[in-house]
N, CA, C and O atoms as CSV, one atom per row, in Angstrom:
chain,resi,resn,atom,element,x,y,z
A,1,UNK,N,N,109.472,88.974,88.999
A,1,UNK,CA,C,109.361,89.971,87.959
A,1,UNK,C,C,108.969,91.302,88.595
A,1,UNK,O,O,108.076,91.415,89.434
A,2,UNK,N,N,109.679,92.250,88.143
A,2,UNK,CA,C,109.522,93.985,88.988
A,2,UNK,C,C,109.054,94.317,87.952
A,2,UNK,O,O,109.406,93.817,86.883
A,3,UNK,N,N,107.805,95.599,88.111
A,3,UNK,CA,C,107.634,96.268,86.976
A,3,UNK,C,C,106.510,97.364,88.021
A,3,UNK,O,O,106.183,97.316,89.207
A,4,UNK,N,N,106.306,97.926,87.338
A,4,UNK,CA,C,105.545,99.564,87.793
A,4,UNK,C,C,104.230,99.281,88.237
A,4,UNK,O,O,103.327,99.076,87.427
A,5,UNK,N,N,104.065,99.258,89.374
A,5,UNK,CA,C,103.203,98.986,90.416
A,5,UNK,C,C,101.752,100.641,89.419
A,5,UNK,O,O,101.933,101.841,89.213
A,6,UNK,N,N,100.409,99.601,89.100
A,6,UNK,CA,C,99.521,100.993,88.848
A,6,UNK,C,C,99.049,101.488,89.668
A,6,UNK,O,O,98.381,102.494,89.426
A,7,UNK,N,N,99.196,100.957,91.155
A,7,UNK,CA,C,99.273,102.430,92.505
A,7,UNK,C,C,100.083,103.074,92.578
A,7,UNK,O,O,99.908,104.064,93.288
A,8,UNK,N,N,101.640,102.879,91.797
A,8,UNK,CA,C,102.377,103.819,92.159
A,8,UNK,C,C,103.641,103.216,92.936
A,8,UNK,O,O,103.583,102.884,94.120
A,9,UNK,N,N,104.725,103.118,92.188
A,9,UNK,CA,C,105.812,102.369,92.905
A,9,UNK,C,C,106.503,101.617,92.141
A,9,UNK,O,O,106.322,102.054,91.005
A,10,UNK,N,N,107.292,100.611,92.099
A,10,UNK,CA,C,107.388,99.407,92.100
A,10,UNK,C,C,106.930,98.354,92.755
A,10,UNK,O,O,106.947,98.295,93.984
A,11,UNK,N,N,106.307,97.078,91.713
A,11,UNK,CA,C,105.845,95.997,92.522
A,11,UNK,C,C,106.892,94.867,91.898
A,11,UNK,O,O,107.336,94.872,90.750
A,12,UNK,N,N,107.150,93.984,92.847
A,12,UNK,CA,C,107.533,92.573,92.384
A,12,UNK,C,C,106.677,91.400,92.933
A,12,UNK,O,O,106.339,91.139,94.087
A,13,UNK,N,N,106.404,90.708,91.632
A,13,UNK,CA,C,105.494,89.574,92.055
A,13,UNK,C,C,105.981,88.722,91.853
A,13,UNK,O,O,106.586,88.474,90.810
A,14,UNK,N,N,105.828,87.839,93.041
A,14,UNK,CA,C,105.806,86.578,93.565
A,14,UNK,C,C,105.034,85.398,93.625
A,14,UNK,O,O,103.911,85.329,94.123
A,15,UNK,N,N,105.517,84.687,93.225
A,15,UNK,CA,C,104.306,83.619,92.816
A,15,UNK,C,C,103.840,82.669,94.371
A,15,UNK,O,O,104.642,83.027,95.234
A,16,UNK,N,N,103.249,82.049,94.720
A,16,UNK,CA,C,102.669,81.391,95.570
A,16,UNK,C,C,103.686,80.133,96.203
A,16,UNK,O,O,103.594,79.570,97.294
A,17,UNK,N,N,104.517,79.953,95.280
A,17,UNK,CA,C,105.243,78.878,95.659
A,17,UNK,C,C,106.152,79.515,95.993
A,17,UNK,O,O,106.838,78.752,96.675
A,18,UNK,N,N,106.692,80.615,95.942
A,18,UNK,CA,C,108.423,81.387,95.917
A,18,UNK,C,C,107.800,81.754,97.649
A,18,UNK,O,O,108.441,81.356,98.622
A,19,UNK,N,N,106.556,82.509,97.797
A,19,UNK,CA,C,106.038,82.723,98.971
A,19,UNK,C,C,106.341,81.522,99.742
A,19,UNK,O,O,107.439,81.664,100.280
A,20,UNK,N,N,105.850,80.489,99.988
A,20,UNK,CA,C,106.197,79.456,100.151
A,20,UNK,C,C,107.146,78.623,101.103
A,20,UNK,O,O,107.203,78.016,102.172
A,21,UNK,N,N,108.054,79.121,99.661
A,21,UNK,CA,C,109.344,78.436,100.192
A,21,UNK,C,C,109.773,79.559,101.307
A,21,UNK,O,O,110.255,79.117,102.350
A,22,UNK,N,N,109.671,80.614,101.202
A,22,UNK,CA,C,110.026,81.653,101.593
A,22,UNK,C,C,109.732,81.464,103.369
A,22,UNK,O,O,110.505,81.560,104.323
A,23,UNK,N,N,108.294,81.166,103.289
A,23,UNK,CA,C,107.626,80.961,104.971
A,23,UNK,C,C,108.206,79.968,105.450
A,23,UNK,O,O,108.361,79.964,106.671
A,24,UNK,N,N,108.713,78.809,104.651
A,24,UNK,CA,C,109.025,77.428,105.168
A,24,UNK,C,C,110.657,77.352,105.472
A,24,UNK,O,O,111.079,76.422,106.160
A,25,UNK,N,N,111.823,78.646,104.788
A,25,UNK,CA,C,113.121,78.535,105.280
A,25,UNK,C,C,112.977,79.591,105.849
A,25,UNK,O,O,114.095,79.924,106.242
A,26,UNK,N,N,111.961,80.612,106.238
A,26,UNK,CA,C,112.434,81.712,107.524
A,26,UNK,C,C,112.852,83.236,106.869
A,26,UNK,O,O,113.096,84.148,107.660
A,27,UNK,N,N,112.930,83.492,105.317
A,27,UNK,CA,C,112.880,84.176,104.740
A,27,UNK,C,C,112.155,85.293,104.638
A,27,UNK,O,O,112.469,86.477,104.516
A,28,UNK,N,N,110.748,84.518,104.735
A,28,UNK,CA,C,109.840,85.498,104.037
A,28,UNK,C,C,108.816,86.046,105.165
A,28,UNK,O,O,108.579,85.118,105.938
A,29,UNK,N,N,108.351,86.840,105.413
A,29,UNK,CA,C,107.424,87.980,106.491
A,29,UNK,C,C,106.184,88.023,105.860
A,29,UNK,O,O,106.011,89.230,105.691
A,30,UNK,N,N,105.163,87.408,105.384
A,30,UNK,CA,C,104.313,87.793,104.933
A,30,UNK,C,C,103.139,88.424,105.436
A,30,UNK,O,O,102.732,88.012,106.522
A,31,UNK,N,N,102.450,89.427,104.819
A,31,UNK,CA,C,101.651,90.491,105.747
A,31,UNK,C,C,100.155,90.138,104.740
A,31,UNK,O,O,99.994,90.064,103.522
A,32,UNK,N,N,99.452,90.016,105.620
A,32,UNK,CA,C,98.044,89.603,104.883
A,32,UNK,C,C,97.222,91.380,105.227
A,32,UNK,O,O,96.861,92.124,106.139
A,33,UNK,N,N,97.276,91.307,104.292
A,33,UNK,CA,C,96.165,93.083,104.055
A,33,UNK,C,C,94.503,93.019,103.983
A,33,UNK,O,O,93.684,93.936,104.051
A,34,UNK,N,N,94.320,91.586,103.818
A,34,UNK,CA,C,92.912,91.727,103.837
A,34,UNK,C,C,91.969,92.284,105.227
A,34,UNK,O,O,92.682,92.981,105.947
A,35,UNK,N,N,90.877,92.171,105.638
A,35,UNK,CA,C,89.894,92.663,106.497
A,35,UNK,C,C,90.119,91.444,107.883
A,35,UNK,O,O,90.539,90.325,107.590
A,36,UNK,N,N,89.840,91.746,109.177
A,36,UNK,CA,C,89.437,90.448,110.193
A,36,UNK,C,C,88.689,89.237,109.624
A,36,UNK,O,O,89.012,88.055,109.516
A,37,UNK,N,N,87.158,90.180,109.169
A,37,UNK,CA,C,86.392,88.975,108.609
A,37,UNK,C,C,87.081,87.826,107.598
A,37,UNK,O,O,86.757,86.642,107.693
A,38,UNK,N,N,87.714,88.132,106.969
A,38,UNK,CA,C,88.288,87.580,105.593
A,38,UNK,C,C,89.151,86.823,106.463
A,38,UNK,O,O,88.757,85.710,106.811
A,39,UNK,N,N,89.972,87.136,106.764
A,39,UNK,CA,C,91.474,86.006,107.607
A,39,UNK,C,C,90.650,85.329,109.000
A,39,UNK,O,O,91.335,84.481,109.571
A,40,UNK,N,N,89.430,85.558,109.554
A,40,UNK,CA,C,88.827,84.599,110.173
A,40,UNK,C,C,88.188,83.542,109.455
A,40,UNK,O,O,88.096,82.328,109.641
A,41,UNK,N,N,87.779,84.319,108.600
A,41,UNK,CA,C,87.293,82.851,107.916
A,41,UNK,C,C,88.199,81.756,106.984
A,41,UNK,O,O,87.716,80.756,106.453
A,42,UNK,N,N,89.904,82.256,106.891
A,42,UNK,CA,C,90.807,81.473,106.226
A,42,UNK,C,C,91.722,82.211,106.035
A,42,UNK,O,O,91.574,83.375,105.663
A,43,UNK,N,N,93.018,81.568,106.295
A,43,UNK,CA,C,94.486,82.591,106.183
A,43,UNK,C,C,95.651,81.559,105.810
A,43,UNK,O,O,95.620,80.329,105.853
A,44,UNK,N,N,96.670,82.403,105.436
A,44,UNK,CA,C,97.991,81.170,105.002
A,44,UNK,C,C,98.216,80.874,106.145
A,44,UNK,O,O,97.545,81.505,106.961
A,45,UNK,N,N,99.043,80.007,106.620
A,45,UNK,CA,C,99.473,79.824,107.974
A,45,UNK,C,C,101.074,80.440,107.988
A,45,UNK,O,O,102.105,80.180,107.368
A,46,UNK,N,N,100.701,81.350,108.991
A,46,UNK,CA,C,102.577,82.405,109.303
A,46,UNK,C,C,102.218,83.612,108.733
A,46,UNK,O,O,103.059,84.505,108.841
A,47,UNK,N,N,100.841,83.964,107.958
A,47,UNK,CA,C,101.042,85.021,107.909
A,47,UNK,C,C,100.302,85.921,109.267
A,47,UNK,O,O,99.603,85.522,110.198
A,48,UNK,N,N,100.718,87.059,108.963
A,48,UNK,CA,C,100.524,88.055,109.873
A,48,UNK,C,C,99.408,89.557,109.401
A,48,UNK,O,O,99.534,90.419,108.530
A,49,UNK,N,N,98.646,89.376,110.160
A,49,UNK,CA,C,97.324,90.290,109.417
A,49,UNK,C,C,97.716,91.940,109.817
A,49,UNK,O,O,98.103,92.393,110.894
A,50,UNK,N,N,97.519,92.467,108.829
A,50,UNK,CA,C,97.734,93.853,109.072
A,50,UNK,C,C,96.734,94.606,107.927
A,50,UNK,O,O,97.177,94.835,106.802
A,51,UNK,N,N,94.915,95.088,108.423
A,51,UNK,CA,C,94.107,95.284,107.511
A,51,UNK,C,C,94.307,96.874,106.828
A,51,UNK,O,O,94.467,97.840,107.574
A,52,UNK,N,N,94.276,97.025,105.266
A,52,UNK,CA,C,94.396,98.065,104.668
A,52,UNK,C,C,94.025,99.354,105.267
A,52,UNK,O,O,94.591,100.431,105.453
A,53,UNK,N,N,92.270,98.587,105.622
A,53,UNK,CA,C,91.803,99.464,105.763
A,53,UNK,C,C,92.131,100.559,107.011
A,53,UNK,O,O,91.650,101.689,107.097
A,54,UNK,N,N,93.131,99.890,108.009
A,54,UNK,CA,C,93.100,100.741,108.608
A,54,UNK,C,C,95.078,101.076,108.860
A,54,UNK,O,O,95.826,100.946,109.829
A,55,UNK,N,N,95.273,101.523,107.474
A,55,UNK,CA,C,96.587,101.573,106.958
A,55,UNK,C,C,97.488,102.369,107.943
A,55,UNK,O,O,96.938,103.439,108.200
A,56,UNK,N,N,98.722,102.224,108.613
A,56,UNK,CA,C,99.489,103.002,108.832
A,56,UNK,C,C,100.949,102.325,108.837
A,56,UNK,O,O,101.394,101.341,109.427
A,57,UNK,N,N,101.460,103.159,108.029
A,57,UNK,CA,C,103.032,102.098,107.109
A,57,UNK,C,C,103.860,102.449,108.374
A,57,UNK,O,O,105.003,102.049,108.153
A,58,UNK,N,N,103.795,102.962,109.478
A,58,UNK,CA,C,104.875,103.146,111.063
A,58,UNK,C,C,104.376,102.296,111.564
A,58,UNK,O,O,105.318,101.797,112.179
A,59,UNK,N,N,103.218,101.500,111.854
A,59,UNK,CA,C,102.698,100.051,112.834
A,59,UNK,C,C,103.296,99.099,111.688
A,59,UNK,O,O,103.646,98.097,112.312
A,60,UNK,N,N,103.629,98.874,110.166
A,60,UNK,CA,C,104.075,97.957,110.033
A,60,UNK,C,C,104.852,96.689,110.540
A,60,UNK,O,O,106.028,97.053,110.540
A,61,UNK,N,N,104.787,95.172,111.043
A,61,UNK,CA,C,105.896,94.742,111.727
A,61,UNK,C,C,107.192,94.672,111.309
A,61,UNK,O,O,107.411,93.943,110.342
A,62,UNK,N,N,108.157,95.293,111.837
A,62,UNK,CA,C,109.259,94.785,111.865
A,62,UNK,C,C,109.798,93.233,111.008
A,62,UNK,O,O,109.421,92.154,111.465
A,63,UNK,N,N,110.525,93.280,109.992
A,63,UNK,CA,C,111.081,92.309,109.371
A,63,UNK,C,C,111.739,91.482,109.665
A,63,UNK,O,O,111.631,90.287,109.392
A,64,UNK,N,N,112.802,92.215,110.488
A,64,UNK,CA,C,114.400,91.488,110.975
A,64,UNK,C,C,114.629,90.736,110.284
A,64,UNK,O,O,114.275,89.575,110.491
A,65,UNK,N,N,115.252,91.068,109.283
A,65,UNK,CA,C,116.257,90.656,108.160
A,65,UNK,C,C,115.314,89.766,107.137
A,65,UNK,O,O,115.848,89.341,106.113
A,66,UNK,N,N,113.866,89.464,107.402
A,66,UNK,CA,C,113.197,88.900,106.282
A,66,UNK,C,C,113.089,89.566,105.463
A,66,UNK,O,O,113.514,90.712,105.612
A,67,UNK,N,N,112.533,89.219,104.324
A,67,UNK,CA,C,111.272,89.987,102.886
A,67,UNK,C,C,110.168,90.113,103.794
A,67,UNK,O,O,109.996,89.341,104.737
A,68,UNK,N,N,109.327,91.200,103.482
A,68,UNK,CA,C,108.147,91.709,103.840
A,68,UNK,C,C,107.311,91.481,102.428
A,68,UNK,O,O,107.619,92.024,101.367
A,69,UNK,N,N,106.366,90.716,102.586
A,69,UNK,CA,C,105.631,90.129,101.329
A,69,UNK,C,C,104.314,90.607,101.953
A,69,UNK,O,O,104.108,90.407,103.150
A,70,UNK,N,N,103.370,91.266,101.139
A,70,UNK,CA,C,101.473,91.633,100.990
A,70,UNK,C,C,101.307,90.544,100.678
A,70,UNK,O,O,102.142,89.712,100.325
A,71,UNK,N,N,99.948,90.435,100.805
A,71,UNK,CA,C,99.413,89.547,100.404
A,71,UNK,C,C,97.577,89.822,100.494
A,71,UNK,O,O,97.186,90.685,101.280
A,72,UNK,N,N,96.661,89.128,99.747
A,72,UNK,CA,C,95.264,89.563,100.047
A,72,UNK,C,C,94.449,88.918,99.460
A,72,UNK,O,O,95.015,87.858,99.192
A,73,UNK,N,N,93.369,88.894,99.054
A,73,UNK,CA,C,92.531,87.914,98.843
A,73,UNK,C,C,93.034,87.274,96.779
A,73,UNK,O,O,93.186,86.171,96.255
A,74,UNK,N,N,93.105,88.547,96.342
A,74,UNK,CA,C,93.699,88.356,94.893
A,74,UNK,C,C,94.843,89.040,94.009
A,74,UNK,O,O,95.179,89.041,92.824
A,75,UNK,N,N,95.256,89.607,95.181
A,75,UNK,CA,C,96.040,90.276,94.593
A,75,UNK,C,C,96.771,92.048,94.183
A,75,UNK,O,O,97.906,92.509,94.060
A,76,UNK,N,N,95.205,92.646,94.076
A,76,UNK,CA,C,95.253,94.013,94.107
A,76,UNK,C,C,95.649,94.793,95.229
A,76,UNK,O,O,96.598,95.574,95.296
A,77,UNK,N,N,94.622,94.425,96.307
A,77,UNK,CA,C,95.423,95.149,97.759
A,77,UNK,C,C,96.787,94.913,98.247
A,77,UNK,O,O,97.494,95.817,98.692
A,78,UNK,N,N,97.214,93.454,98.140
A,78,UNK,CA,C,98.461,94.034,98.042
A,78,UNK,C,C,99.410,94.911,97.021
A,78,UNK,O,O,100.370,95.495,97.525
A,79,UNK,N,N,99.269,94.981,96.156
A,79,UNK,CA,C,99.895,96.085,95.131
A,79,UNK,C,C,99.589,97.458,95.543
A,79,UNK,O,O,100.365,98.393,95.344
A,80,UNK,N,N,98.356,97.580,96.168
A,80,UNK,CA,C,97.606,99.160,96.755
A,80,UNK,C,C,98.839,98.881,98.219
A,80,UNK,O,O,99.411,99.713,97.514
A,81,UNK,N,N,99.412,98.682,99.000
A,81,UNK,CA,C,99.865,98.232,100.235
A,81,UNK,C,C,101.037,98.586,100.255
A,81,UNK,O,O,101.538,99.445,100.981
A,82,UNK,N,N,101.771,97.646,99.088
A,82,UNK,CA,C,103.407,98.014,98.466
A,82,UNK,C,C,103.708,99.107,98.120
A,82,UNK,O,O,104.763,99.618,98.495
A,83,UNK,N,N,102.661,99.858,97.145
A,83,UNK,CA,C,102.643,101.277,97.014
A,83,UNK,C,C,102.618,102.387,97.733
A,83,UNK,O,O,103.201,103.467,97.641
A,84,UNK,N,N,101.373,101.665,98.907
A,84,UNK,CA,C,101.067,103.217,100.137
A,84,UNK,C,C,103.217,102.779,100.831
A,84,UNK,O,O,104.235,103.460,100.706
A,85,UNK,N,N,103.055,101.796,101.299
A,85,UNK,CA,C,104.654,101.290,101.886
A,85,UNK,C,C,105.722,102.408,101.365
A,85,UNK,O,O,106.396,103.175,102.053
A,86,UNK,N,N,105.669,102.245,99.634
A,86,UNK,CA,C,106.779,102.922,99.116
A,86,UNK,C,C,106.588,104.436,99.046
A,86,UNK,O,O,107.497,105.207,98.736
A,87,UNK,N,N,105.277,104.830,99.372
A,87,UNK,CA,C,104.788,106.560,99.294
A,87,UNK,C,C,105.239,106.910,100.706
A,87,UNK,O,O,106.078,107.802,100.835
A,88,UNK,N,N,104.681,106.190,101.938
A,88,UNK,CA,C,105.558,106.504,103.093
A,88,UNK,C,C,107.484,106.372,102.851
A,88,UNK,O,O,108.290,107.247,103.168
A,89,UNK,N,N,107.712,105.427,102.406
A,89,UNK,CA,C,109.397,106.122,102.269
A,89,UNK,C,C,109.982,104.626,102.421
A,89,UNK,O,O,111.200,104.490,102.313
A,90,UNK,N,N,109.084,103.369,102.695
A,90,UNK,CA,C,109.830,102.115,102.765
A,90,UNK,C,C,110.152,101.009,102.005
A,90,UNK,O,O,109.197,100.497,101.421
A,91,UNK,N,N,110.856,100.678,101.905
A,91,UNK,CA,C,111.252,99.758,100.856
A,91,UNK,C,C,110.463,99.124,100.246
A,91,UNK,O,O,110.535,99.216,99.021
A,92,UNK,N,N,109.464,98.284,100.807
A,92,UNK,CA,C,108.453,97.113,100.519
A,92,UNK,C,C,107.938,97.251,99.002
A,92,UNK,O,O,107.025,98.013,98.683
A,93,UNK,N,N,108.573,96.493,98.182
A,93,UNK,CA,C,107.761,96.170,97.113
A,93,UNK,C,C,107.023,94.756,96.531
A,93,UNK,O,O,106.345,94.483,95.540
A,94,UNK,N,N,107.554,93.989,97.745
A,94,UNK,CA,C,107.066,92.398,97.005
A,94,UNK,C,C,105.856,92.350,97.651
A,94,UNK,O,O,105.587,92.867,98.735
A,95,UNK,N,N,105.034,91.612,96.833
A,95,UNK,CA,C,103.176,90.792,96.824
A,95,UNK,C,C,103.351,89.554,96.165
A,95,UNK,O,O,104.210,89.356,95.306
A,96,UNK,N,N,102.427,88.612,96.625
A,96,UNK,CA,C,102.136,87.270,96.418
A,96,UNK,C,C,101.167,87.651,94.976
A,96,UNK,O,O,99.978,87.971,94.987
A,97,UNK,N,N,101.836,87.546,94.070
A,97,UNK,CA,C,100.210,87.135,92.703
A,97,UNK,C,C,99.117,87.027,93.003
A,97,UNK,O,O,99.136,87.960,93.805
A,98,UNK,N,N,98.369,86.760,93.041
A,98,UNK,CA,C,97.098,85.919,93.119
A,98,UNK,C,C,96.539,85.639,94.259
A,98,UNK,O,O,95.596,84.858,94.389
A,99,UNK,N,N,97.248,86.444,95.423
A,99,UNK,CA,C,96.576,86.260,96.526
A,99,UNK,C,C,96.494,85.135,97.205
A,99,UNK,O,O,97.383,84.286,97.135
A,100,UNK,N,N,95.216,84.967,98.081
A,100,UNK,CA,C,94.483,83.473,98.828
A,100,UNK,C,C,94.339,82.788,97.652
A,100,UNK,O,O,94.929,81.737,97.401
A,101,UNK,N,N,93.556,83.362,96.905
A,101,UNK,CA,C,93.360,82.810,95.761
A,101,UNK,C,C,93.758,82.150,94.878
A,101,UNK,O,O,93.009,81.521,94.130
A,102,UNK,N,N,95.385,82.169,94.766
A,102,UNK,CA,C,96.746,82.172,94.118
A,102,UNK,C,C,96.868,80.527,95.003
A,102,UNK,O,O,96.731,79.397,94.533
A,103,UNK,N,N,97.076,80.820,95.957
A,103,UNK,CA,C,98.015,79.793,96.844
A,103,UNK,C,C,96.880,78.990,97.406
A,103,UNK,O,O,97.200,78.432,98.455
A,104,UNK,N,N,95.631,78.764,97.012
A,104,UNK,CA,C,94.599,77.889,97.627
A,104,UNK,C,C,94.709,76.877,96.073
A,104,UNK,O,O,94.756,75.647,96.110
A,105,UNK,N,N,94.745,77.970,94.331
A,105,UNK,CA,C,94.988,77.567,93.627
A,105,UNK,C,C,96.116,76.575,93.647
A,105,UNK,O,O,95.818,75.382,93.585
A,106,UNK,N,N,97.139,76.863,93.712
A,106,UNK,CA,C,98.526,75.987,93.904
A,106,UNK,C,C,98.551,74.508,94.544
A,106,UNK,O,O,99.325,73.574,94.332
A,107,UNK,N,N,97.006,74.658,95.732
A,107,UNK,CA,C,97.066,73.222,96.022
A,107,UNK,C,C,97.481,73.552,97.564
A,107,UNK,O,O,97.348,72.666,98.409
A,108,UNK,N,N,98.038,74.972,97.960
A,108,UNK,CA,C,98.738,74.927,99.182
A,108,UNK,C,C,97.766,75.194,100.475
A,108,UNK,O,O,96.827,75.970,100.300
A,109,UNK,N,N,97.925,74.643,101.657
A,109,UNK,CA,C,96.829,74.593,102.955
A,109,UNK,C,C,96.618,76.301,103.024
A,109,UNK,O,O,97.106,77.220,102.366
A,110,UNK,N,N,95.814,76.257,103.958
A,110,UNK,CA,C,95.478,77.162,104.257
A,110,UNK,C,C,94.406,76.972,105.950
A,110,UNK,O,O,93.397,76.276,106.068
A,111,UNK,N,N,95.023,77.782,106.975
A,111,UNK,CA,C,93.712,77.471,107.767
A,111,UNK,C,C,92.399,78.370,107.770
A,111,UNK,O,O,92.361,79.426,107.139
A,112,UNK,N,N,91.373,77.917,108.482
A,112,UNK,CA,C,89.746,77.674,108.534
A,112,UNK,C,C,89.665,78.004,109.582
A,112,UNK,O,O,90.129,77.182,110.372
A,113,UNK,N,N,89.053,79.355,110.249
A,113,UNK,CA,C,88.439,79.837,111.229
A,113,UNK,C,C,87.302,78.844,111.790
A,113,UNK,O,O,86.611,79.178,112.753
């Protein structure tokens, strides 16, 4: 579902399982926005940490031909992420729902620093 990102943009959200499937056929790029501390102490497995706080949408990684999916503890930072993405000039509008939070909900692993 796409609809008007309230940072500014378009967001499309993704539910935890679409993420998912996404990591598990090679699809999906997912970028975890949360802090070090936070993804040391637990992260999806495949994603790739890139913290808000120290934002710059030109170090983004490279996709090669995946979806570039946010992601964060619940949800909001990535929507703040997709937005700064689309204010620099890049495509990125998809985020995971619900975050860690979302996909710990779902039942799905996660590793433990």
């Amino acid at each position: 579902m796409s609809e008007r990102n309230p940072f500014g943009g378009t967001i499309t959200h993704l539910s935890p399982a679409e993420v998912r499937q996404g990591l598990a056929d090679g699809t999906v790029l997912l970028v975890d926005v949360r802090e070090p501390n936070e993804i040391q102490a637990e992260r999806i497995p495949g994603a790739v940490s890139f913290p808000l706080s120290k934002w710059d949408p030109s170090a983004l990684p490279e996709p090669q031909g995946k979806r570039l999916v946010f992601s964060c503890r619940s949800g909001q930072r990535s929507q703040q992420a997709a937005a700064a993405a689309q204010k620099a000039g890049l495509p990125y509008e998809e985020h995971m729902k619900g975050g860690i939070l979302g996909w710990r909900e779902a039942g799905f692993d996660v590793d433990r620093g």
